[in-house]
C-alpha positions in Angstrom: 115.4 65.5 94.0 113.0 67.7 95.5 111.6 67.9 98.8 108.6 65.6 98.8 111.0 63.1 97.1 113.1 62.9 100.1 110.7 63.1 102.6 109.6 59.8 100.8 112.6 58.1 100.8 113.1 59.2 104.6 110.4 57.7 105.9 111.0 54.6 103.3 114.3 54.0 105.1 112.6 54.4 108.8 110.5 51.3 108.0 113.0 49.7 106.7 116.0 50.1 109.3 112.7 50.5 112.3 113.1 54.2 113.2 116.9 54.7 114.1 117.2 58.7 115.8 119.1 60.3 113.1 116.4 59.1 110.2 113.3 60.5 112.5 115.1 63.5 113.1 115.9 63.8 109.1 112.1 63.2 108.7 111.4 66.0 111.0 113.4 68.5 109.6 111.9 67.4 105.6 108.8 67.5 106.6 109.1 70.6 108.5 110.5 72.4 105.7 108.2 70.9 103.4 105.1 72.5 105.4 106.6 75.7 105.8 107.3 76.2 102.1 103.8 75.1 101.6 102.5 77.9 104.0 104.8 80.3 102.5 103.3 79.4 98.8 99.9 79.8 100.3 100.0 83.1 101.5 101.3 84.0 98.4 104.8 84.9 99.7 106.8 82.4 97.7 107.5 84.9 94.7 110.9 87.4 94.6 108.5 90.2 95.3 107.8 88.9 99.1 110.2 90.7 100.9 109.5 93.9 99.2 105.7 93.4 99.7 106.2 92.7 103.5 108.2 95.5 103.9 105.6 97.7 102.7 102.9 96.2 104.6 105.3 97.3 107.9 105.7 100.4 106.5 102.1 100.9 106.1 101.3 99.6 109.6 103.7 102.1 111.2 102.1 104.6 109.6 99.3 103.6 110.7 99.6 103.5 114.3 101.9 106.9 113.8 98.3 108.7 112.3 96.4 106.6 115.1 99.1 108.4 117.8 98.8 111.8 116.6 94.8 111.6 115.8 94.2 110.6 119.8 97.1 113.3 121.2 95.3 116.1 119.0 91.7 115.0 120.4 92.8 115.3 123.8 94.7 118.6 123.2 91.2 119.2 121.7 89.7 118.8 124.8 91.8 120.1 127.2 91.5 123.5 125.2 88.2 123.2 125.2 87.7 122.7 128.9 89.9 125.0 129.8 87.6 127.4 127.8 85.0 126.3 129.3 86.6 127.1 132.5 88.0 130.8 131.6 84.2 131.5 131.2 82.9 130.0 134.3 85.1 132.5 135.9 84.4 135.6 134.0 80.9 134.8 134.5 81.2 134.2 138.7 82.9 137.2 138.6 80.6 139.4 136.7 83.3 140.7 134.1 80.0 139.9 131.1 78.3 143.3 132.7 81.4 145.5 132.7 81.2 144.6 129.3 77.6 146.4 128.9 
């Protein structure tokens, strides 16, 4: 008997006996089940190959956000290089080491 079977039956015997606790909760939990296989076979998860591919997708995505990490830190080292630069020159300038140079 598969799942939509029993969920049948279920809720066949909760109009027939009025609803008793244990029957609702049985429906619950079929039901339940029932949708979330449903969602799995809808996202195209419901094959052997699942686990493999989801493990690959969070493989990927930590890559991911590792290149994202290093990208940003080697901008701002970047940036701070280049400011500092900036800076060293500002000084030589102020302090006229360009015509010592001459």
């Amino acid at each position: 008997m598969n799942r939509e079977d029993m969920l049948a039956r279920l809720i066949a015997q909760a109009s027939g006996e009025g609803g008793e606790l244990v029957t609702l909760r049985a429906i619950v939990e079929e039901s339940s089940e029932l949708g979330a296989a449903r969602a799995i076979a809808r996202l195209g998860l419901g094959d052997d190959n699942a686990q493999d591919d989801i493990d690959e997708l969070r493989e990927l995505l930590r890559a991911w956000r590792d290149a994202k990490a290093s990208a940003s830190k080697a901008a701002i080292e970047w940036i701070v290089r280049c400011a500092l630069a900036l800076l060293l020159i500002g000084i030589a300038v102020r302090f006229g080491l360009a015509d010592m140079l001459r």
